[in-house]
N, C-alpha and C positions, 0 to 999 in steps of 0.2 A: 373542917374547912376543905372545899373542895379544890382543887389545885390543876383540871384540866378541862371544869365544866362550870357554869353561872346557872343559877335557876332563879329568877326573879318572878313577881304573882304581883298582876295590877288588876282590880277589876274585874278578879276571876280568872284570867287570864296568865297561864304560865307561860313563859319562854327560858325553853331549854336552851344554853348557847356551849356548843362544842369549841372549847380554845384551849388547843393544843400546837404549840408553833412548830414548824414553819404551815404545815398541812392538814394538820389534823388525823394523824397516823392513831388508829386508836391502841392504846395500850393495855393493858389487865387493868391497871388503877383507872382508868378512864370509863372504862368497862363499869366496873364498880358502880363507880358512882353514877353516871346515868342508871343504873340498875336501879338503887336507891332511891333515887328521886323518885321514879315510875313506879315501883311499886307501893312508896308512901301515900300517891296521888291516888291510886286504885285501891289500898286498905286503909286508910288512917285520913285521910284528907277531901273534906266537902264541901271546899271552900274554890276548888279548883276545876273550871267547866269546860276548860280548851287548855292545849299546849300546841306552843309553838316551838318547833327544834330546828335550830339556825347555828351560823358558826359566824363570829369575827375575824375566820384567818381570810386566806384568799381561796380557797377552795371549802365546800361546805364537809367532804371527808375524803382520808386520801387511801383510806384502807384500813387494814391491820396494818399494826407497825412490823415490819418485814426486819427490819433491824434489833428486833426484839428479841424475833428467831430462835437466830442462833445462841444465842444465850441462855438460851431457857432450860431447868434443868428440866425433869420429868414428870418433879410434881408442879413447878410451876406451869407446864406445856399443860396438865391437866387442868388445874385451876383456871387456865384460859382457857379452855373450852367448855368447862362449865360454868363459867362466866358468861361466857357468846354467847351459850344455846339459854341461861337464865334470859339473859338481853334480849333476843329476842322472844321471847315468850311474855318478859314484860314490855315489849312493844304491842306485839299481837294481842295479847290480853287488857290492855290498859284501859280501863273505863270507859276516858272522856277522848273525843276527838285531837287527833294527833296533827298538826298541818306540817311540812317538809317546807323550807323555805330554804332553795337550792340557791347554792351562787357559788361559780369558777369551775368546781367539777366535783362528782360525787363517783366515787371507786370503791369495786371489791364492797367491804363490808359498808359501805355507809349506801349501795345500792342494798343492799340486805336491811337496813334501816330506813330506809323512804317506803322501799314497798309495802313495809310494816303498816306504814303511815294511812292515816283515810285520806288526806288530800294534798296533792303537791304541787306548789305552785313554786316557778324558776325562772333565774332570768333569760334572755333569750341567747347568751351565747353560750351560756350551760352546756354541759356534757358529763353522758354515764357510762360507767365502762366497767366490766366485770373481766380485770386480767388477771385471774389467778391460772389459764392455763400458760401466762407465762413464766411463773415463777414456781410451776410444781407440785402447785395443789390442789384439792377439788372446790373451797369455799362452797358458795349457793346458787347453783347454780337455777334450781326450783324457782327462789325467789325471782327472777328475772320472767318466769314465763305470770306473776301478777304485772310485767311490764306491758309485755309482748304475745303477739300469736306464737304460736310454738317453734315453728319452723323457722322465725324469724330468732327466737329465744335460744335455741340449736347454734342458730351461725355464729350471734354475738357470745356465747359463751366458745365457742369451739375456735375462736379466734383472737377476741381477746380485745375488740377492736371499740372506738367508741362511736358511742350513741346521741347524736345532738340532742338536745332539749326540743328540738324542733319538730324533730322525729317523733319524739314522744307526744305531744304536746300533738302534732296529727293525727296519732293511733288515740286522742283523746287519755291519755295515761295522765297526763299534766293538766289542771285543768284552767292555769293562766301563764302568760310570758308575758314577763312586763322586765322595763329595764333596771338596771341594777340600783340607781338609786329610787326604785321604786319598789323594789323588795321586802322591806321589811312592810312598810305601809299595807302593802296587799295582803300579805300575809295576818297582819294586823286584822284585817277590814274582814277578812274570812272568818279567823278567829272571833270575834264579834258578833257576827250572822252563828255561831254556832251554839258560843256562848250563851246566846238571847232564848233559848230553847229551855225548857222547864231539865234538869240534869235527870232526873232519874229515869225521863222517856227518853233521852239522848244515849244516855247508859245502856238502857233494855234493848233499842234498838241498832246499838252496837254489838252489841252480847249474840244476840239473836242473829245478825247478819255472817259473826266470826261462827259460830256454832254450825249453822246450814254450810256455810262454806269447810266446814271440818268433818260433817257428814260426807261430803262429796270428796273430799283430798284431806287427810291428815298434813298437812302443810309443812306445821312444824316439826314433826315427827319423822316423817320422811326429810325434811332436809337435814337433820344431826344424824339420823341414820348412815345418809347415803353419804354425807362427809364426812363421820368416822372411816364406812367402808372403803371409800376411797384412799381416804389419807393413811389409814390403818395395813388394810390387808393388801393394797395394791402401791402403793409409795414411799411407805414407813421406808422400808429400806432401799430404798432408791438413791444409788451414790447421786444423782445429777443432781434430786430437790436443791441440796445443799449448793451446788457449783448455778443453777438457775438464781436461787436468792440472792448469791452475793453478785455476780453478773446485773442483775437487776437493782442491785441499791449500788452497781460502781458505771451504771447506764453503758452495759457494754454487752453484745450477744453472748450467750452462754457456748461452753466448748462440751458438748457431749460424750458420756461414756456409752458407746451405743451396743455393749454385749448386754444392758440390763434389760432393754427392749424384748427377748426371748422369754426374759423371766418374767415381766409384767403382762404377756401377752398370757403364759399359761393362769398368771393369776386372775386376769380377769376370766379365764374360760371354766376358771372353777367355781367363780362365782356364780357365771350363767349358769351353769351346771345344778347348784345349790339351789338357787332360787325355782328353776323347772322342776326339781324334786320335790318344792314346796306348794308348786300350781295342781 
Protein backbone atom coordinates (compact mmCIF):
# COMPACT_ATOMS: atom_id res chain seq x y z
CA UNK A 1 0.00 0.00 0.00
CA UNK A 2 1.46 3.12 -1.02
CA UNK A 3 1.24 5.74 1.57
CA UNK A 4 2.62 9.10 -0.27
CA UNK A 5 1.82 8.27 -4.00
CA UNK A 6 -1.69 7.02 -6.16
CA UNK A 7 -1.05 5.27 -9.40
CA UNK A 8 -4.39 4.70 -11.05
CA UNK A 9 -4.54 3.12 -15.25
CA UNK A 10 -7.69 4.13 -17.18
CA UNK A 11 -7.55 3.30 -20.85
CA UNK A 12 -3.93 2.83 -20.84
CA UNK A 13 -3.32 5.65 -19.34
CA UNK A 14 -1.39 5.96 -15.99
CA UNK A 15 -1.46 9.00 -13.48
CA UNK A 16 1.06 9.11 -11.08
CA UNK A 17 -0.32 11.54 -8.21
CA UNK A 18 2.51 12.68 -5.60
CA UNK A 19 0.51 13.20 -2.12
CA UNK A 20 2.59 14.09 0.44
CA UNK A 21 0.99 17.02 2.84
CA UNK A 22 1.47 19.86 3.25
CA UNK A 23 3.89 20.17 -0.01
CA UNK A 24 5.04 17.34 -1.26
CA UNK A 25 8.72 17.39 0.31
CA UNK A 26 9.88 14.11 -1.20
CA UNK A 27 11.10 11.56 1.35
CA UNK A 28 13.11 8.12 0.99
CA UNK A 29 9.69 6.28 1.30
CA UNK A 30 8.25 8.41 -1.30
CA UNK A 31 11.18 7.91 -3.40
CA UNK A 32 10.62 4.27 -3.22
CA UNK A 33 7.67 4.06 -4.48
CA UNK A 34 7.56 6.17 -7.38
CA UNK A 35 10.74 4.15 -8.19
CA UNK A 36 8.44 1.10 -8.17
CA UNK A 37 5.86 2.12 -10.18
CA UNK A 38 8.31 3.32 -13.04
CA UNK A 39 10.18 0.57 -13.24
CA UNK A 40 7.15 -2.12 -13.26
CA UNK A 41 5.58 0.06 -16.24
CA UNK A 42 9.16 -0.25 -18.25
CA UNK A 43 9.67 -4.17 -17.26
CA UNK A 44 6.73 -5.99 -16.37
CA UNK A 45 3.72 -3.83 -17.69
CA UNK A 46 2.12 -3.52 -21.50
CA UNK A 47 -0.83 -2.59 -20.72
CA UNK A 48 0.37 1.10 -19.79
CA UNK A 49 1.09 3.72 -22.95
CA UNK A 50 1.30 7.21 -21.18
CA UNK A 51 1.84 8.47 -17.69
CA UNK A 52 0.70 11.36 -16.21
CA UNK A 53 2.71 12.60 -12.84
CA UNK A 54 0.46 15.32 -10.94
CA UNK A 55 0.16 16.09 -7.20
CA UNK A 56 -3.19 16.75 -5.12
CA UNK A 57 -1.42 19.07 -2.73
CA UNK A 58 -1.11 22.81 -3.58
CA UNK A 59 2.23 22.66 -5.10
CA UNK A 60 3.18 19.90 -7.57
CA UNK A 61 6.86 19.34 -5.45
CA UNK A 62 8.32 21.20 -2.86
CA UNK A 63 11.89 19.34 -2.93
CA UNK A 64 13.55 16.96 -0.91
CA UNK A 65 12.42 16.85 2.49
CA UNK A 66 14.95 19.21 4.21
CA UNK A 67 13.62 18.18 7.59
CA UNK A 68 14.57 14.69 6.96
CA UNK A 69 18.24 15.90 7.01
CA UNK A 70 19.11 16.07 9.87
CA UNK A 71 18.04 13.00 11.05
CA UNK A 72 19.46 10.77 8.87
CA UNK A 73 21.90 8.48 10.04
CA UNK A 74 24.57 7.47 7.43
CA UNK A 75 23.35 4.60 6.03
CA UNK A 76 20.09 6.03 5.67
CA UNK A 77 21.72 9.44 4.04
CA UNK A 78 23.01 6.63 1.65
CA UNK A 79 20.01 4.78 0.93
CA UNK A 80 18.61 8.28 -0.27
CA UNK A 81 20.94 8.79 -2.52
CA UNK A 82 20.63 5.74 -4.15
CA UNK A 83 17.35 6.07 -4.20
CA UNK A 84 17.42 9.67 -6.05
CA UNK A 85 19.96 8.66 -8.43
CA UNK A 86 17.63 5.04 -9.12
CA UNK A 87 14.62 7.74 -9.56
CA UNK A 88 15.87 9.43 -11.78
CA UNK A 89 17.22 6.92 -14.05
CA UNK A 90 13.86 5.33 -13.82
CA UNK A 91 12.37 8.60 -15.08
CA UNK A 92 15.03 9.00 -17.74
CA UNK A 93 14.75 5.60 -18.75
CA UNK A 94 10.95 4.81 -18.62
CA UNK A 95 9.48 3.32 -21.80
CA UNK A 96 6.27 5.24 -22.38
CA UNK A 97 5.91 8.94 -22.48
CA UNK A 98 5.91 10.81 -19.18
CA UNK A 99 3.65 14.17 -19.15
CA UNK A 100 4.51 16.75 -15.94
CA UNK A 101 1.18 18.38 -15.02
CA UNK A 102 2.54 21.30 -12.97
CA UNK A 103 0.51 23.35 -10.43
CA UNK A 104 1.51 26.06 -7.57
CA UNK A 105 5.27 25.32 -7.76
CA UNK A 106 7.81 22.78 -8.53
CA UNK A 107 11.27 22.93 -6.36
CA UNK A 108 14.69 21.44 -6.16
CA UNK A 109 14.15 17.81 -6.77
CA UNK A 110 10.77 17.66 -8.49
CA UNK A 111 12.53 20.28 -11.21
CA UNK A 112 15.00 17.19 -11.48
CA UNK A 113 11.67 15.26 -12.16
CA UNK A 114 9.85 17.46 -14.83
CA UNK A 115 12.91 17.73 -16.82
CA UNK A 116 12.96 13.99 -16.81
CA UNK A 117 9.72 14.20 -18.21
CA UNK A 118 8.97 14.37 -22.30
CA UNK A 119 6.22 16.86 -21.88
CA UNK A 120 5.13 19.66 -19.57
CA UNK A 121 2.42 21.18 -19.41
CA UNK A 122 1.56 24.07 -16.29
CA UNK A 123 -0.59 26.21 -15.08
CA UNK A 124 -0.07 29.74 -15.87
CA UNK A 125 0.86 31.04 -12.33
CA UNK A 126 3.38 28.20 -11.91
CA UNK A 127 6.89 28.55 -10.78
CA UNK A 128 10.37 26.60 -10.78
CA UNK A 129 13.12 27.24 -8.67
CA UNK A 130 16.15 25.25 -7.96
CA UNK A 131 17.32 26.53 -4.18
CA UNK A 132 19.49 24.27 -3.17
CA UNK A 133 22.28 26.98 -3.10
CA UNK A 134 20.45 28.07 -0.34
CA UNK A 135 20.37 25.54 1.87
CA UNK A 136 24.06 24.17 1.24
CA UNK A 137 24.02 21.77 -1.25
CA UNK A 138 24.73 21.03 -4.85
CA UNK A 139 21.33 19.02 -6.02
CA UNK A 140 21.00 19.20 -10.09
CA UNK A 141 21.97 21.63 -11.09
CA UNK A 142 22.59 19.90 -14.98
CA UNK A 143 19.15 19.03 -15.03
CA UNK A 144 18.07 22.72 -15.25
CA UNK A 145 20.31 23.42 -18.36
CA UNK A 146 17.32 20.55 -20.28
CA UNK A 147 15.20 23.91 -19.13
CA UNK A 148 17.23 26.64 -20.17
CA UNK A 149 20.06 28.21 -22.40
CA UNK A 150 23.17 27.79 -20.32
CA UNK A 151 23.84 31.11 -19.25
CA UNK A 152 20.57 31.72 -18.22
CA UNK A 153 20.78 27.83 -16.41
CA UNK A 154 24.22 29.42 -14.58
CA UNK A 155 22.19 32.47 -13.01
CA UNK A 156 18.91 30.56 -11.80
CA UNK A 157 21.12 27.91 -10.22
CA UNK A 158 23.85 30.45 -8.80
CA UNK A 159 20.88 32.31 -7.15
CA UNK A 160 18.33 30.29 -6.22
CA UNK A 161 15.68 32.50 -7.58
CA UNK A 162 12.35 31.42 -9.39
CA UNK A 163 11.45 30.82 -12.68
CA UNK A 164 7.72 31.68 -13.93
CA UNK A 165 5.99 29.10 -15.95
CA UNK A 166 5.84 31.94 -18.27
CA UNK A 167 9.28 31.98 -18.78
CA UNK A 168 9.49 28.68 -19.54
CA UNK A 169 6.56 28.15 -21.50
CA UNK A 170 8.45 31.41 -23.91
CA UNK A 171 11.92 29.50 -24.12
CA UNK A 172 9.21 26.81 -25.49
CA UNK A 173 10.26 24.42 -22.43
CA UNK A 174 6.38 24.12 -21.45
CA UNK A 175 4.53 23.21 -24.12
CA UNK A 176 0.88 24.52 -22.67
CA UNK A 177 -0.42 27.03 -19.94
CA UNK A 178 -3.71 26.80 -19.36
CA UNK A 179 -5.58 27.66 -16.04
CA UNK A 180 -5.75 25.69 -13.07
CA UNK A 181 -8.79 24.18 -13.37
CA UNK A 182 -7.93 23.23 -16.65
CA UNK A 183 -5.04 21.17 -15.78
CA UNK A 184 -5.74 17.97 -15.38
CA UNK A 185 -8.01 17.95 -18.65
CA UNK A 186 -4.96 18.98 -20.64
CA UNK A 187 -2.84 16.91 -19.42
CA UNK A 188 -5.39 14.27 -19.89
CA UNK A 189 -5.95 15.39 -23.72
CA UNK A 190 -2.05 14.99 -24.38
CA UNK A 191 -1.91 11.84 -22.78
CA UNK A 192 -4.35 10.51 -25.19
CA UNK A 193 -2.69 12.03 -28.54
CA UNK A 194 0.27 9.85 -27.16
CA UNK A 195 -1.46 6.99 -26.14
CA UNK A 196 -3.12 6.57 -29.69
CA UNK A 197 0.40 5.77 -31.03
CA UNK A 198 1.05 1.97 -31.79
CA UNK A 199 3.49 1.49 -28.10
CA UNK A 200 6.40 -0.26 -29.37
CA UNK A 201 7.27 2.70 -32.07
CA UNK A 202 6.47 5.06 -29.24
CA UNK A 203 9.03 2.95 -26.97
CA UNK A 204 11.86 2.68 -29.76
CA UNK A 205 11.45 6.24 -30.50
CA UNK A 206 11.99 7.23 -27.05
CA UNK A 207 14.89 4.79 -26.54
CA UNK A 208 16.59 6.14 -29.56
CA UNK A 209 16.09 9.90 -28.79
CA UNK A 210 17.36 9.16 -24.78
CA UNK A 211 20.49 7.19 -26.38
CA UNK A 212 21.67 9.99 -29.06
CA UNK A 213 21.10 12.57 -26.37
CA UNK A 214 23.51 10.25 -23.92
CA UNK A 215 26.04 10.03 -26.92
CA UNK A 216 26.42 13.80 -26.66
CA UNK A 217 26.16 14.34 -22.62
CA UNK A 218 26.05 11.44 -20.10
CA UNK A 219 23.21 13.40 -18.46
CA UNK A 220 22.65 11.09 -15.79
CA UNK A 221 25.96 10.25 -14.98
CA UNK A 222 27.35 13.46 -14.79
CA UNK A 223 24.68 14.69 -12.48
CA UNK A 224 25.26 11.98 -9.48
CA UNK A 225 28.78 12.41 -10.06
CA UNK A 226 29.11 16.09 -9.85
CA UNK A 227 26.47 15.88 -6.65
CA UNK A 228 28.50 13.40 -4.87
CA UNK A 229 31.55 15.60 -5.61
CA UNK A 230 30.14 18.57 -4.50
CA UNK A 231 28.17 17.40 -1.58
CA UNK A 232 31.09 15.02 -0.63
CA UNK A 233 34.65 16.38 -1.14
CA UNK A 234 33.57 20.07 -0.99
CA UNK A 235 30.60 20.44 1.78
CA UNK A 236 30.54 17.04 3.83
CA UNK A 237 32.17 19.05 6.33
CA UNK A 238 30.92 22.16 6.24
CA UNK A 239 29.74 23.52 9.75
CA UNK A 240 27.20 26.16 7.86
CA UNK A 241 25.22 23.17 5.62
CA UNK A 242 23.74 22.28 8.98
CA UNK A 243 23.11 26.12 10.37
CA UNK A 244 21.62 26.98 6.37
CA UNK A 245 19.03 23.87 6.64
CA UNK A 246 17.65 24.60 9.77
CA UNK A 247 17.69 28.51 9.03
CA UNK A 248 15.66 27.49 6.11
CA UNK A 249 12.98 25.20 7.48
CA UNK A 250 12.73 27.99 10.58
CA UNK A 251 12.26 30.85 7.28
CA UNK A 252 15.02 32.85 8.86
CA UNK A 253 18.51 34.06 7.13
CA UNK A 254 21.29 31.76 7.92
CA UNK A 255 24.25 33.14 10.47
CA UNK A 256 27.51 32.06 8.84
CA UNK A 257 30.71 30.53 10.14
CA UNK A 258 32.93 32.21 7.65
CA UNK A 259 36.66 30.64 8.48
CA UNK A 260 35.20 27.50 6.49
CA UNK A 261 35.32 29.60 3.37
CA UNK A 262 39.46 29.17 3.06
CA UNK A 263 38.85 25.52 3.41
CA UNK A 264 36.25 25.19 0.60
CA UNK A 265 38.11 27.34 -1.52
CA UNK A 266 41.46 25.10 -1.34
CA UNK A 267 39.00 22.20 -2.00
CA UNK A 268 37.59 23.21 -4.93
CA UNK A 269 41.22 24.18 -6.38
CA UNK A 270 42.22 20.65 -5.82
CA UNK A 271 39.54 19.43 -7.68
CA UNK A 272 40.29 21.69 -10.74
CA UNK A 273 43.69 20.46 -10.26
CA UNK A 274 42.52 16.57 -10.54
CA UNK A 275 40.36 16.87 -13.30
CA UNK A 276 43.36 19.12 -15.57
CA UNK A 277 45.54 16.00 -14.60
CA UNK A 278 42.92 13.96 -16.25
CA UNK A 279 42.51 16.34 -19.64
Amino acid sequence: MSEYTRFEVKEHIGVLTLSRPPVNAVCADMKAECLEILEAVSLTRTDIWAIIICSDQKGFCGGDDTKEWGNRTAEQRARAARLLSDLYKALYYCNVPLIAAVNGFCVGLGMGIVSLCDVIIAEKDAWFQMPEVNVGTVGAPSFLTRFLPEKMARYYALTGERIPAQELYRLGCVLKLVEKEELADAAMEVAKKLAAKYPPTVWTIKTMMNLTEREHSDLLDISSRMRTLGNVRILANDPNKKEMTQAFNEHRKPVYDMAYLKRAQERIQEIREESERKE
